[in-house]
BALOZA-965071 format. One record per residue (C-alpha): chain; residue number from 1; x, y negated, z. Coordinates in nm, 2 decimals. Layout:
N
('A', NUM, (X, Y, Z))
...
***
This chain:
150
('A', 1, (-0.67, 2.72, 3.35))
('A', 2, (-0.45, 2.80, 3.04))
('A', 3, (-0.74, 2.56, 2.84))
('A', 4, (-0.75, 2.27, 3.07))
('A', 5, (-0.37, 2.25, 3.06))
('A', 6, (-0.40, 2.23, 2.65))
('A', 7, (-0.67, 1.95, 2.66))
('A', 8, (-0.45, 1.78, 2.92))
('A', 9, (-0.13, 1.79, 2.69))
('A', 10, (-0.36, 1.72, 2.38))
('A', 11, (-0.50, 1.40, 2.58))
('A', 12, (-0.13, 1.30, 2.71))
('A', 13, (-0.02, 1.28, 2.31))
('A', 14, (-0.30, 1.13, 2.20))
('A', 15, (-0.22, 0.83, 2.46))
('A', 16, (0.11, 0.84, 2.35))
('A', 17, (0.04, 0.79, 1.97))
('A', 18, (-0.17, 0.49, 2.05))
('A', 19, (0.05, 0.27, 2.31))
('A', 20, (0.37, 0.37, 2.14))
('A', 21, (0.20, 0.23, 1.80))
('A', 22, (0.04, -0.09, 1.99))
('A', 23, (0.38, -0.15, 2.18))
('A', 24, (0.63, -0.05, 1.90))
('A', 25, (0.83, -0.36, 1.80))
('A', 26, (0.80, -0.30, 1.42))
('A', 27, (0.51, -0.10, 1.25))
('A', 28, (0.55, 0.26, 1.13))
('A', 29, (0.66, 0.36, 0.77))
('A', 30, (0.34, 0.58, 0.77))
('A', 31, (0.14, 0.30, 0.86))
('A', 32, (0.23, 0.13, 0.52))
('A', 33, (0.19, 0.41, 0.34))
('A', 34, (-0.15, 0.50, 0.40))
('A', 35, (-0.25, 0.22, 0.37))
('A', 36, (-0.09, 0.17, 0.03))
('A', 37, (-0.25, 0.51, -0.03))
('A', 38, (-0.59, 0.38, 0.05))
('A', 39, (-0.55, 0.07, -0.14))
('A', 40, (-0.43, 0.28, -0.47))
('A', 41, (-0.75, 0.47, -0.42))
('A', 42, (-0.96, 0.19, -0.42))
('A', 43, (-0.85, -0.01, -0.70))
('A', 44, (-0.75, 0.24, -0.89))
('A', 45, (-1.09, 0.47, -0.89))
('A', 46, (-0.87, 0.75, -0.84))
('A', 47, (-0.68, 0.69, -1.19))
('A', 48, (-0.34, 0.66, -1.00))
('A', 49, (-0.20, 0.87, -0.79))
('A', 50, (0.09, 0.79, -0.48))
('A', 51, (0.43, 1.04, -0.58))
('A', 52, (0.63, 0.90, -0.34))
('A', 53, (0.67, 0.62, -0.10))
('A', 54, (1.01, 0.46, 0.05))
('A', 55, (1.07, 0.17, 0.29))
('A', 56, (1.36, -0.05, 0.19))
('A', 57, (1.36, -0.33, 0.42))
('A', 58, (1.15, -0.54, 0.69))
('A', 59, (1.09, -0.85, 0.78))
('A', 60, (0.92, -0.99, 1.15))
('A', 61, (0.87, -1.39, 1.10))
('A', 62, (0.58, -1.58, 1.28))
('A', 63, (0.42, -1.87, 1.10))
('A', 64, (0.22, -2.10, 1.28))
('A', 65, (0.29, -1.84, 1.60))
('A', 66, (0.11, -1.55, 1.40))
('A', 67, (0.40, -1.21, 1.46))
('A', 68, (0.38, -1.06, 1.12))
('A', 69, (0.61, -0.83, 0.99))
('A', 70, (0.68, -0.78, 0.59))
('A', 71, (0.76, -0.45, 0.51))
('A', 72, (0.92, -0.33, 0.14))
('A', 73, (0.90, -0.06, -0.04))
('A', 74, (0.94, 0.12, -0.30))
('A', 75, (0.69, 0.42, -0.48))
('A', 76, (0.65, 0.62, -0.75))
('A', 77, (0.30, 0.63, -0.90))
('A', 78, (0.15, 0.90, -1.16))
('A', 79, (-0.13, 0.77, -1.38))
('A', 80, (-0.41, 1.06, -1.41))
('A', 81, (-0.55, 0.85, -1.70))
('A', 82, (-0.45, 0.62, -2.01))
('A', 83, (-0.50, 0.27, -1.95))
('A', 84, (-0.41, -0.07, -1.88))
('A', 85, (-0.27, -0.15, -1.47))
('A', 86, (-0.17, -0.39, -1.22))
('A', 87, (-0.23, -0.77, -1.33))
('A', 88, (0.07, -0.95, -1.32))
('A', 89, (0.18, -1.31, -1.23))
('A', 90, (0.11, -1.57, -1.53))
('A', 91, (0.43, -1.80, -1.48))
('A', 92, (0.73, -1.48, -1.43))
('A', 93, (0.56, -1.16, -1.52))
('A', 94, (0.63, -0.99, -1.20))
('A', 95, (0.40, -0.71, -1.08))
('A', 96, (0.19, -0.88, -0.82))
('A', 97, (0.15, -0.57, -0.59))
('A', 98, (-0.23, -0.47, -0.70))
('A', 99, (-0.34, -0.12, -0.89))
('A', 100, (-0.61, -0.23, -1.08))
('A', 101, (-0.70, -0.03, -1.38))
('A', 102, (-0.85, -0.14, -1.70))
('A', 103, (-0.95, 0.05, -2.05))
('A', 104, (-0.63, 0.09, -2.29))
('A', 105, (-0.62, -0.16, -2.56))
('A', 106, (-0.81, 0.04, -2.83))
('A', 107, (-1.13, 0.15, -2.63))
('A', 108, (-1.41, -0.09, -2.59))
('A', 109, (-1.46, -0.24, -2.27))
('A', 110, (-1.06, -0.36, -2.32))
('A', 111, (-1.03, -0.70, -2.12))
('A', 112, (-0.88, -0.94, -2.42))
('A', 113, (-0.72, -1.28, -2.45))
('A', 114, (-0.44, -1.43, -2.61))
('A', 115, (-0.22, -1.30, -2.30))
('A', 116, (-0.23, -0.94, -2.11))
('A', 117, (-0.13, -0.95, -1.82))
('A', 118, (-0.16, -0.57, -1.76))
('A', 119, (0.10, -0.27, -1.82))
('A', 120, (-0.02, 0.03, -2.10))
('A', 121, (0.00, 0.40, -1.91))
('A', 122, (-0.05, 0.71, -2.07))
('A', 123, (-0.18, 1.01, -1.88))
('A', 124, (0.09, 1.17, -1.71))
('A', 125, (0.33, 0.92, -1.68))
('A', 126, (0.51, 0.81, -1.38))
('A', 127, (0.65, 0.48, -1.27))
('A', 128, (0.84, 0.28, -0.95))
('A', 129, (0.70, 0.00, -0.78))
('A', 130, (0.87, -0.21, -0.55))
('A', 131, (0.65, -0.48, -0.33))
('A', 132, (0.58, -0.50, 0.05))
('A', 133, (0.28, -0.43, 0.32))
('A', 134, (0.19, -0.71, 0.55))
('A', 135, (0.13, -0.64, 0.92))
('A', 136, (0.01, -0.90, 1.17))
('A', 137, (0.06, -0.77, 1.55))
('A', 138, (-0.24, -0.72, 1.75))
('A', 139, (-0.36, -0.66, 2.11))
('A', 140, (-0.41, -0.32, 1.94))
('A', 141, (-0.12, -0.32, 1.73))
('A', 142, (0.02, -0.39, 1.43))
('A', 143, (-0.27, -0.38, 1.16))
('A', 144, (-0.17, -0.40, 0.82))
('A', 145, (-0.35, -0.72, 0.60))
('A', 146, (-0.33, -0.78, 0.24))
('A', 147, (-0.05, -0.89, 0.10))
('A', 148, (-0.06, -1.25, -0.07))
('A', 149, (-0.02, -1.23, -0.47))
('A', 150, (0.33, -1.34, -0.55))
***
């Protein structure tokens, strides 16, 4: 008795989870951040490493009748190795939200060119990152997309 009552209330919060995130007017901090997390991972091949992860503001707009919602933040990232990172824009040299890692300078296998788009990292370091997730609501809920390069 004591077991079917468990799987009952494990079911009931289960359902819970997934309509209250598919009917939730604005998607979840935790959303964004795993799926910053992932996208770190990715890029990064494990060279940087999420410290922390804020969100600072949101924004729902609908283009073209598409709900998205534009949520910032800010994060502290930890490089685990010495290299090169996150390609920034040509024309204001903003960071264009990308974690992309490349050999430092010095080692060969360095991607050269009159301009470097790139920041240097040594092992160890830390540093905050502000740009923003994009979500587009779904008949499952808000999925997050990847952000346009700004």
């Amino acid at each position: 008795m004591r077991r079917k009552f468990r799987i009952v209330v494990g079911l009931a919060v289960a359902l819970n989870v997934i309509f209250s995130s598919a009917c939730s007017s604005t998607p979840s901090t935790s959303a964004a951040e795993e799926f910053i997390r992932d996208r770190i991972k990715q890029q990064s091949e494990d060279k940087i490493r999420l410290i922390s992860f804020q969100k600072t503001n949101g924004q729902e707009m609908a283009p073209n009748g598409v709900p998205l919602y534009a949520l910032e933040y800010e994060a502290e990232i930890e490089f685990l190795e010495r290299c090169r990172w996150g390609t920034k824009n040509d024309f204001d040299g903003k960071w264009r939200g990308d974690f992309a890692v490349f050999p430092p300078r010095d080692e060969p296998g360095f991607f050269g060119g009159a301009f470097y788009p790139f920041g240097d990292a040594e092992k160890g370091s830390r540093t905050k990152v502000q740009a923003f997730v994009l979500f587009q609501k779904t008949e499952q809920g808000w999925i997050p997309v990847n952000p346009p390069m700004f």
